[in-house]
N, C-alpha and C positions, 0 to 999 in steps of 0.2 A: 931609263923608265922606272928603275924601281928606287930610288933614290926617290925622283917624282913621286910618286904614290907614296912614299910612310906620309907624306901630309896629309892622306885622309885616315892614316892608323890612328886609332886611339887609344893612347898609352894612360890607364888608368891606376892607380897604385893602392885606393881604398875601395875595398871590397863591399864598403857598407851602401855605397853609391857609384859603384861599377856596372857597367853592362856588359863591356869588351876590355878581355883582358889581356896580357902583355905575358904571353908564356914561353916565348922564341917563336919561331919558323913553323909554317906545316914540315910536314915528314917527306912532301912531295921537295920543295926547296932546298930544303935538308940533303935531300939525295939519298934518303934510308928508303925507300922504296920507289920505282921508276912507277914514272905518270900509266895514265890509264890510255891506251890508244881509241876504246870503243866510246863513240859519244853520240848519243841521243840528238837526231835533226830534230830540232822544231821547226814546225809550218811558218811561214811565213806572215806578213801583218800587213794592216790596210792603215796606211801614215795617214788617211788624213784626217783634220779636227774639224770636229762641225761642233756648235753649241750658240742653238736657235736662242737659245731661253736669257740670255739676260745674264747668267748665272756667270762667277768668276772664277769657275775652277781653271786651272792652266792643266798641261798633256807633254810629259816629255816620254812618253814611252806606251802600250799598250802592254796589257793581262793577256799573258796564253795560259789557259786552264787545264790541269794536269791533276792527276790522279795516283802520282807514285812511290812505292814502297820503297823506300832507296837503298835501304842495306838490303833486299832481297834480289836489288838487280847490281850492288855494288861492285867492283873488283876487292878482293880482299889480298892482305898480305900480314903474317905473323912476324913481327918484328922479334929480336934476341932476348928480348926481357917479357916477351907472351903477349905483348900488347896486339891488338888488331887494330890495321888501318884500311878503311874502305875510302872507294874512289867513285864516286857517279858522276860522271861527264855526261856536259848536255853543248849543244851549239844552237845558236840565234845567227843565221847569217847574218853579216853587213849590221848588224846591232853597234850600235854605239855603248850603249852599256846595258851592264842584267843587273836586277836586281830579285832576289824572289820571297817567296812566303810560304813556311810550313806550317799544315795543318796538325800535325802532331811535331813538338816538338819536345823532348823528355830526357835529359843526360845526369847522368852519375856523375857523383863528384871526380875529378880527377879525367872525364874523358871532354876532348874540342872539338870542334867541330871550326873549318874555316872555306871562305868560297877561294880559290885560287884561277887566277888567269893562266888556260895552260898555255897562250903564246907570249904572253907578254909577264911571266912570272909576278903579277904581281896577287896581293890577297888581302881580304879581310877579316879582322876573327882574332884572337879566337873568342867562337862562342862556349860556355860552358853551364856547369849549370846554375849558374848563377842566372843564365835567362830562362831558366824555368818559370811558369808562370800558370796561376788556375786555368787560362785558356788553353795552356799546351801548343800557343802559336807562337811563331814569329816569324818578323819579317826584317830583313837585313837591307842593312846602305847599299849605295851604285859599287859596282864594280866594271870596269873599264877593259871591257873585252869581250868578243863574241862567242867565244871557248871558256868553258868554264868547267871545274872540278869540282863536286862538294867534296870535303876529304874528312872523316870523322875518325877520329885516333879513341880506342878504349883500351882502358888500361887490364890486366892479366885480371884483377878482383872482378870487375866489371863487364865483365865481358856479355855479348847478348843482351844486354839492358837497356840499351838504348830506342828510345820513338823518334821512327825519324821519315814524317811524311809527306813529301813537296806537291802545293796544292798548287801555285801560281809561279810563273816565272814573266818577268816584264822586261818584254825587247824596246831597249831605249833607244829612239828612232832619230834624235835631233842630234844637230851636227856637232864633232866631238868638240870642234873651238867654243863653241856654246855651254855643251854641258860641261867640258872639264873644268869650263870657269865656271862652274855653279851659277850659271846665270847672271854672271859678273856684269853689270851694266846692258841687260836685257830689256828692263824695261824701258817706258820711254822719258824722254830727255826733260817733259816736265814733271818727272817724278823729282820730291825733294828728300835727302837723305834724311832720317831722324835726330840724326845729330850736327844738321843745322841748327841756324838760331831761332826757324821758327817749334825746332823742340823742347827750347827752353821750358824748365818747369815742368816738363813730362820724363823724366828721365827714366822713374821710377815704372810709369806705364811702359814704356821702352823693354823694359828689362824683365817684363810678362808674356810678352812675346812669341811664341813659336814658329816657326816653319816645319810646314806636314808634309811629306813624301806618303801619300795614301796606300803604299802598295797595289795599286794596280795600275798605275802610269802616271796619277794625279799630282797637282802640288793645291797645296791649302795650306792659310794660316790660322792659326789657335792663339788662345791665351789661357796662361795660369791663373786660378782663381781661390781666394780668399773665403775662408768658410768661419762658421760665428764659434766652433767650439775646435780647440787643440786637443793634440797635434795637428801640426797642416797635414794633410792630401794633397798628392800632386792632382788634381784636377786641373782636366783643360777643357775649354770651350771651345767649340766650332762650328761650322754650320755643316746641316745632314747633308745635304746634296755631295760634300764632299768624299761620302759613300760611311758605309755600316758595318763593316768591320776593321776598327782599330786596333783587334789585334794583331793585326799586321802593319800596321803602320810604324813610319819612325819619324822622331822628334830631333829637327838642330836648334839648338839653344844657342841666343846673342850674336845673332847673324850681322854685323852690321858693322861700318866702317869707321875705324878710328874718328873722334871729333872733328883734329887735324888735316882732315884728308877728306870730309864730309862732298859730296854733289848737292849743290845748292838750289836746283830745278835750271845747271846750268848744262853747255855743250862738255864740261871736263866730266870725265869719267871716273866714276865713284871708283874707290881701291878695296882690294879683296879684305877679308876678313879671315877668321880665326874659324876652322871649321870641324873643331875635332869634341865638340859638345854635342853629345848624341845619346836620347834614348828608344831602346827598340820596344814600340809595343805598349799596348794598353788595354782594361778591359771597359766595354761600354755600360757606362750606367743610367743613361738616359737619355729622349729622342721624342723631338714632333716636329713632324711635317707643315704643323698649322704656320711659326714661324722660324721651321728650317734651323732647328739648333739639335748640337747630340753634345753632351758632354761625357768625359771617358775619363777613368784613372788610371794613370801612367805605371808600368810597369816597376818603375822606380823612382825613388826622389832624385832629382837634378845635384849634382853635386854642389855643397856648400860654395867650393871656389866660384863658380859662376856666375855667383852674386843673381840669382833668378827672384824676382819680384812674383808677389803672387795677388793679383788685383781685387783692388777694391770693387764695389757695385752699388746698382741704384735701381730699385724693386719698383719706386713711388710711381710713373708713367708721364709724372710731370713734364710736362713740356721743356726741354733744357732749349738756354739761350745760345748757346754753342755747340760745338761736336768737335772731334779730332780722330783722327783713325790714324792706327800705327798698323802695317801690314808688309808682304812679299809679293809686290807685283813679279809675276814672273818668275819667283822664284830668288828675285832679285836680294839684296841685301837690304834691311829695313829702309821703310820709306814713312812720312809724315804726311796726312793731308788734312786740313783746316778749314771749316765753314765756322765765319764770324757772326753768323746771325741764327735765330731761333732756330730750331727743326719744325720737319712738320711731319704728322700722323698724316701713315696714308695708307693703300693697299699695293703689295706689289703689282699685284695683275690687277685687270678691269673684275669686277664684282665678285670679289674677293674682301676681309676685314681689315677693316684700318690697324693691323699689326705691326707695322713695320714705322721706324724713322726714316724721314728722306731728308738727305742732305743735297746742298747745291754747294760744292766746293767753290772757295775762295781762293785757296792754293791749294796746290796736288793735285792727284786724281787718282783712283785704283784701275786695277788693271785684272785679266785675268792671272791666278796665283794669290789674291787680295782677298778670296772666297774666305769666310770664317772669320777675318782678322775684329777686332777690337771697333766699338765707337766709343770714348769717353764723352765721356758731358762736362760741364764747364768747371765742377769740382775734381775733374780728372776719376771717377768713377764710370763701370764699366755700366755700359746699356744698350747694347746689341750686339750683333755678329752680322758680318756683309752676307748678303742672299749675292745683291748682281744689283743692274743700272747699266746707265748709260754713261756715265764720264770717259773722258780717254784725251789725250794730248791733244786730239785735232777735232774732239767731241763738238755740237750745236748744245747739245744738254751736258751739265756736268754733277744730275743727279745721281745718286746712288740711295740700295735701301737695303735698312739693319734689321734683322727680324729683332722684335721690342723685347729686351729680358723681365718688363713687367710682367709682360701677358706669358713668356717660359716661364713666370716664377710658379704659377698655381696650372700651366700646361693645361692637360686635359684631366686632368684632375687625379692621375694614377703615379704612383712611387718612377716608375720607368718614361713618363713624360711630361715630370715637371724638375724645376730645379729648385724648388723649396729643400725638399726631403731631404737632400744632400750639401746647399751650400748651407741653409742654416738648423745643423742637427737639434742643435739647443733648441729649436723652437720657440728665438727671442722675439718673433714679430719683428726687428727690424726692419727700415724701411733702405737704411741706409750702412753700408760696414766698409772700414778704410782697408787697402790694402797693407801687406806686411811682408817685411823677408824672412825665408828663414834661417835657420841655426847657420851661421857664418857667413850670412850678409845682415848689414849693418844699416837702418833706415836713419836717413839723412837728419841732424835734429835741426840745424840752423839753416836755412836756406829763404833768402830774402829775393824776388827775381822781378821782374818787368814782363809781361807776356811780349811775345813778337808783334801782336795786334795791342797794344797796350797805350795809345795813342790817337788823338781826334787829328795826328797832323799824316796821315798817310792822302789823304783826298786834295779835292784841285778847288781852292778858297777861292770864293769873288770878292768877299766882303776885305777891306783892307785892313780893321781891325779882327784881330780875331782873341778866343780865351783858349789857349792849348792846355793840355792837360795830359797827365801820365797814371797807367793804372799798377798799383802796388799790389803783387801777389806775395803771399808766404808759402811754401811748398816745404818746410820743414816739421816737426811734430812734437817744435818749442813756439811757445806763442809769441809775435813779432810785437813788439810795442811799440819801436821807435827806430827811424832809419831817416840819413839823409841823400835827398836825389841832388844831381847835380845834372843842369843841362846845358846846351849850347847850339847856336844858329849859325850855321855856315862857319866862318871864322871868328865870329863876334868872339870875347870874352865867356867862360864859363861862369854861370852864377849858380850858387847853391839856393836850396828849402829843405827844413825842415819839416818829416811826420814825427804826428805821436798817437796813439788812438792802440786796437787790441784786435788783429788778425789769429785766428786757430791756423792749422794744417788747411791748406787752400782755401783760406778765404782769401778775400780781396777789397781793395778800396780805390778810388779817385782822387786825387791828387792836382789841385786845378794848379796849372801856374802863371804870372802876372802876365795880364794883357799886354799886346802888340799889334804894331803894325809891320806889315810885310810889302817890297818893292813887289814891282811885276818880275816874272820872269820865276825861273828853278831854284828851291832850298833843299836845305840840309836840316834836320833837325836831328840830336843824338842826346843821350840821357841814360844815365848811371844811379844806379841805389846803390848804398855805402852802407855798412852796420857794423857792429863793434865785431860780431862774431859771424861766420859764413863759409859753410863747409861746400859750397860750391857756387867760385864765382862767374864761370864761363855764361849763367844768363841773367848775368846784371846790367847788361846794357843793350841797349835798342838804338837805331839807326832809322830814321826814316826818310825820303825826299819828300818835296811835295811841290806842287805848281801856285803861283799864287798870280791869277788874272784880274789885276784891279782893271782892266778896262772888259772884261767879263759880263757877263749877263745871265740874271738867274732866271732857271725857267722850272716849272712844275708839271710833271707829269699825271697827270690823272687817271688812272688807270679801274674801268668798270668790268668789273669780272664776271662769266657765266659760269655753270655749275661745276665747271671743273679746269677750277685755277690751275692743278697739278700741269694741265696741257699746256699753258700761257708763260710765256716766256718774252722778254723786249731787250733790244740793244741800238743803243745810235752809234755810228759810225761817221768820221771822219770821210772825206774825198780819199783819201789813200785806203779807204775800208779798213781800216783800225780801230777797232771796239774800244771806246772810249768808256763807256757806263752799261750796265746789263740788270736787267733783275731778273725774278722768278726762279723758278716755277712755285705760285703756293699752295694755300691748300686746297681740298676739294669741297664739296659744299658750301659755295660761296656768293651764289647768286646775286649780282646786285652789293656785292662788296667793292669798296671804294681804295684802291690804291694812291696813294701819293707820293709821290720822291721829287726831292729837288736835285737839281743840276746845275753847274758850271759850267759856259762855254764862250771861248773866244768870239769874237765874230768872224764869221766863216759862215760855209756851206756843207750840209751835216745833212745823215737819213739817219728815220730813224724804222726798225722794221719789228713786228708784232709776230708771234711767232705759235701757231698750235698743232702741237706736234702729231695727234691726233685726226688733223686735217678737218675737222668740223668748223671752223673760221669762228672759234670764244662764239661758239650756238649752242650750249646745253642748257636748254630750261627758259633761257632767256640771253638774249645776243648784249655782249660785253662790246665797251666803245672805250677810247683812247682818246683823252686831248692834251695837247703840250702848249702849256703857256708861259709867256714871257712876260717877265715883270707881275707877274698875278692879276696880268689883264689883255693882253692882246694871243689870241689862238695861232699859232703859227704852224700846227698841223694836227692833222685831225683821223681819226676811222669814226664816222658815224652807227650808231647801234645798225640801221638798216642796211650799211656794207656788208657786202657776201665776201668771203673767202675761203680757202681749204688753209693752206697749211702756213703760209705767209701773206704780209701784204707791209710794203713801204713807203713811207711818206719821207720826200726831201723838203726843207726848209735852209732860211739863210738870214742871216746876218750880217751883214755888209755897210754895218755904220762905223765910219773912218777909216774906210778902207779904197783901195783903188785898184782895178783890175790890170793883169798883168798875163802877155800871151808868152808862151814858153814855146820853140821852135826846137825839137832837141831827135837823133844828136846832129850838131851842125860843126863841121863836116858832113855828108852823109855817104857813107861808104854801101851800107847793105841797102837794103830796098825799101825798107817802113820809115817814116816817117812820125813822127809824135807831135802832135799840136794842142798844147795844153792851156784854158784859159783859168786864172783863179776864181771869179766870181762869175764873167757873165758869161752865157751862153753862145756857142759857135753857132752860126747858122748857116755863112757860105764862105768855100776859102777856094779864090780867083787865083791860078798860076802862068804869071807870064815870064817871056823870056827877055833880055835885055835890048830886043830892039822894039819891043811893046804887043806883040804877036802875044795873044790867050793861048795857051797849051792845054791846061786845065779848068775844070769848073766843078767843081763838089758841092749841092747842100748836105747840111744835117743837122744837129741837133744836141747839146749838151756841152758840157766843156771839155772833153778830152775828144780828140778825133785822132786813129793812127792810117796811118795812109799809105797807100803803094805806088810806086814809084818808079814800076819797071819801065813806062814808054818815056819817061825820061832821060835824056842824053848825056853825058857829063857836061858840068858848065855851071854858070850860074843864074839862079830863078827870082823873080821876086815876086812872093804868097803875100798876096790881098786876103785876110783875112775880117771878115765882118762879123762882131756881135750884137746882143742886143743894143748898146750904148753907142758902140765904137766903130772902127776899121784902122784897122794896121798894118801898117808892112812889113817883113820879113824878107833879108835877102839870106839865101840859102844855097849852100856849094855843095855839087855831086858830084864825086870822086869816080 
């Protein structure tokens, strides 16, 4: 076990950006002084997690609130050279782990302070004073064990000088295989690691990143921020709810898994990470409720090695045509998630300010642990912090919402609740400031990339010619002039194109390439940027499939909005119920707003269903209708304005030109007792079962195409199901085991 443990010691060597430093052993390990036998019970804890609100904080532990002097109730022992070592033991039954938080916390040079496990010998620490700090708090990492020692050595000069006041101690209640892996693959399985390919071009956002351990059981994530006058300030963002005093809080830096080894939003299990970047503590400098942001300054600077990015921002409110969130579901190790289309201004709650961005992810989804983290916008500039939503792996809505860093920029108008005062002292009016690293990280100059969505060939083509095209980003902070892309189709041959034109640090361009036609059936399309110089080539190429239905048909959906689009959501579905295409939800004051999307679909038999999540059936102000038309002329389903409904309502349609129906009898053999009768296009209406000398056994009507059936007063032997649709009648011989 203690072998196990120094991987959460953190052995620091430079004092100028230390928190925990590396001074040997306690004196309890040591064996210069025998452990304390008397240890403080604490009360017990109520495990479970409620959180009505929307809100993403996660919970691995609860606050037990305490009040104690600890050298007045410590064990003490005079060591050979005059030093004192005191002992205050506490116990958390059945805890998985402690972590706690002093409200006075105050040492002399030269004396430590360390938490040690008294059964499992292990510890963390030392603290000294080097974590002194104007708040005189702190709060320290997990420790893995229900018995616990604080042990504080002073040395002969120093003696009696120390503050040392334990306000909070947090029984961590989740199970130890969970926490010991830091939440090693906790989240859920459609979370995508950030250092997939769809993070290309964010690296830098990546590596601004925090994970909060809130000291009082919570997890939240933060981001480093970029201010208009130097030196940098460790400033971090986050959202309030995550709670209000970060002086007890601790920071892990660059949580996140090797490129190599990344979880792709797949069933492989993302691999542990590097977990010994850590700082304890910060003090708050600012806070509103209105949209849920507190930003705080970190006890200390992040170490140089760590390569810590401190982000850029975007004050303007401008509507951004994109969004990306980088966060810790769960606690989890960084994760990626993507909406390719505009945001929209909304209010979290019902009649509440339109403060907040709402995203409808395209890939990923946040989870609770995601509270606080990061929205970039499409220049990779920071412009909110997650409040909560609705997304999740097996979510209906895959909204979330960021309280707006426009509207925290001017707050409520006071030094303590806005983020002017502090991210831009200079008081340049910018509207806009790039991020930066600092003293011994190194910002990227040449970097030429392809976004992951960088591409019109991800979607399902009807038309058989089509004009594909590739979109060119620069992410470096040397100006791009000239780069060659190279693509390729399945196995076809590679052809090259030539750009040339004038990209800054995240701009962008389009890149059409020569028309084509495409067979029926599944593609490949992939594409490569090439430049003379490119200090990071892992996101210079893109991959995409795509479907291409030349015997397809296009249909238009028309979609008529009531006052509150946010509730309005659509998806058609396949016979296997596999969401083929989906929109919404948009924005709100919309009355009488005209949606339109086109769509590709084989022929087949397809729903499609309208969805208000509110339950008032698109009725605010004035009733929203749906038509889906084929060819831009014939209606093939419909919600008229005068249909009532709450919270769903679906229409099936079909298409069934050049096609021919086909009954599926399955499984045949039949061994257990159901039966499956599946027709492709037309409807079952009665299915006759006789036996082989012509005697009727059975007789079912019903209704639709799939029919599953029971089959217990049947004998073993063999049957033959008259089956009638609307068109047809078929026979099926059928054996029962």
């Amino acid at each position: 076990m203690r072998i196990y443990f120094f991987l959460f010691v953190l052995f620091f060597t430079s004092i100028s950006w230390s928190q925990i430093t590396d001074v040997g052993l306690p004196e309890i390990l040591k064996k210069n002084v025998s452990k304390t036998e008397i240890y403080k019970e604490l009360p017990s804890i109520d495990t479970s997690f409620k959180n009505p609100s929307r809100e993403k904080i996660a919970e691995y532990g609860k606050p037990i609130s305490l009040d104690v002097e600890v050298l007045q109730l410590a064990k003490k022992d005079t060591l050979q050279d005059g030093s004192i070592v005191y002992q205050f033991g506490f116990w958390c039954k059945k805890a998985i782990s402690v972590n706690v938080v002093f409200s006075q916390f105050k040492l002399k040079q030269g004396s430590t302070l360390y938490l040690v496990g008294a059964t499992k010998n292990t510890y963390i620490g030392a603290y000294t004073s080097l974590n002194n700090s104007e708040s005189n708090y702190l709060g320290t990492d997990l420790l893995y064990d229900e018995k616990v020692i604080i042990e504080l050595k002073e040395p002969l000069k120093n003696r009696n000088t120390s503050l040392l006041k334990l306000e909070t101690v947090v029984h961590g209640y989740q199970s130890i295989e969970r926490i010991l892996k830091r939440k090693l693959n906790d989240s859920g399985i459609c979370n995508i690691d950030v250092n997939c390919p769809q993070g290309n071009g964010f690296e830098n956002q990546r590596n601004a990143v925090v994970l909060i351990l809130n000291g009082s059981g919570g997890l939240c994530t933060g981001t480093m921020m970029n201010t208009t006058e130097g030196p940098i300030k460790p400033y971090m963002l986050t959202a309030l709810h995550c709670g209000t005093k970060p002086q007890g809080w601790v920071y892990r830096f660059r949580w996140e898994t090797p490129t190599d080894q990344a979880d792709c939003g797949t069933f492989k299990p993302s691999v542990d990470a590097p977990q010994d970047k850590v700082i304890n503590g910060s003090a708050l400098v600012a806070k509103s409720n209105q949209t849920d942001f507190l930003l705080c300054k970190l006890n200390a600077m992040p170490d140089p090695t760590w390569n810590v990015y401190f982000s850029g921002w975007n004050n303007s409110g401008t509507i951004p045509i994109s969004g990306t969130a980088i966060h810790h579901p769960y606690a989890d190790i960084k994760k990626i998630s993507l909406d390719y289309d505009r945001l929209h201004s909304d209010a979290f709650n019902p009649n509440e300010p339109t403060n907040h961005w709402r995203t409808n992810w395209d890939q990923g989804i946040t989870e609770v642990g995601s509270s606080g983290s990061a929205l970039f916008d499409e220049n990779h500039l920071f412009i909110g912090q997650l409040r909560g939503g609705d997304s999740g792996c097996n979510a209906e809505y895959m909204t979330d919402f960021y309280g707006k860093f426009s509207e925290s920029w001017e707050g409520l108008g006071k030094d303590s609740s806005r983020l002017k005062t502090w991210l831009d002292p200079a008081n340049t009016m910018l509207k806009r400031l790039e991020g930066t690293y600092q003293i011994g990280g190194q910002p990227i100059s040449d970097d030429a990339f392809l976004p992951f969505a960088g591409t019109n060939m991800r979607k399902t083509n009807c038309t058989q010619t089509i004009t594909p095209y590739v979109i060119l980003g620069n992410a470096g902070t040397n100006n791009l002039t000239k780069a060659t892309v190279s693509f390729q189709y399945d196995d076809e041959s590679v052809q090259t194109v030539q750009w040339t034109g004038l990209l800054k640090t995240y701009e962008r361009d389009t890149l059409f390439l020569p028309k084509r036609s495409f067979g029926q059936g599944e593609h490949t399309f992939r594409a490569t940027i090439l430049t003379d110089k490119d200090d990071v080539s892992k996101n210079n190429t893109i991959t995409h499939s795509f479907s291409q239905l030349n015997n397809g048909k296009s249909y238009s959906l028309v979609l008529t909005l009531d006052n509150k689009g946010a509730e309005t959501s659509w998806k058609i579905t396949n016979k296997k119920e596999e969401i083929l295409f989906t929109g919404g939800p948009y924005d709100n004051n919309t009355h009488g707003k005209k949606i339109v999307q086109k769509v590709c679909l084989a022929p087949d038999c397809y729903q499609i269903t309208i969805n208000d999540y509110s339950g008032n059936g698109m009725n605010e102000i004035q009733n929203g209708s749906m038509y889906l038309i084929q060819n831009d002329k014939d209606t093939v389903a419909s919600v008229e304005p005068a249909i009532k409904f709450k919270s769903s309502i679906s229409r099936s349609f079909c298409d069934t030109e050049g096609l021919t129906n086909e009954i599926n009898v399955y499984p045949n053999p039949l061994v257990d007792t159901e039966l499956t009768i599946e027709s492709t296009i037309d409807d079952i209406h009665d299915i006759l079962v006789f036996d082989l000398t012509g005697k009727q056994i059975m007789n079912v009507a019903t209704s639709g195409i799939l029919y599953e059936m029971r089959t217990d007063l049947l004998k073993k032997g063999i049957y033959l199901f008259q089956i009638k649709t609307t068109n047809q009648t078929y026979i099926k011989r059928v054996l029962i085991l």
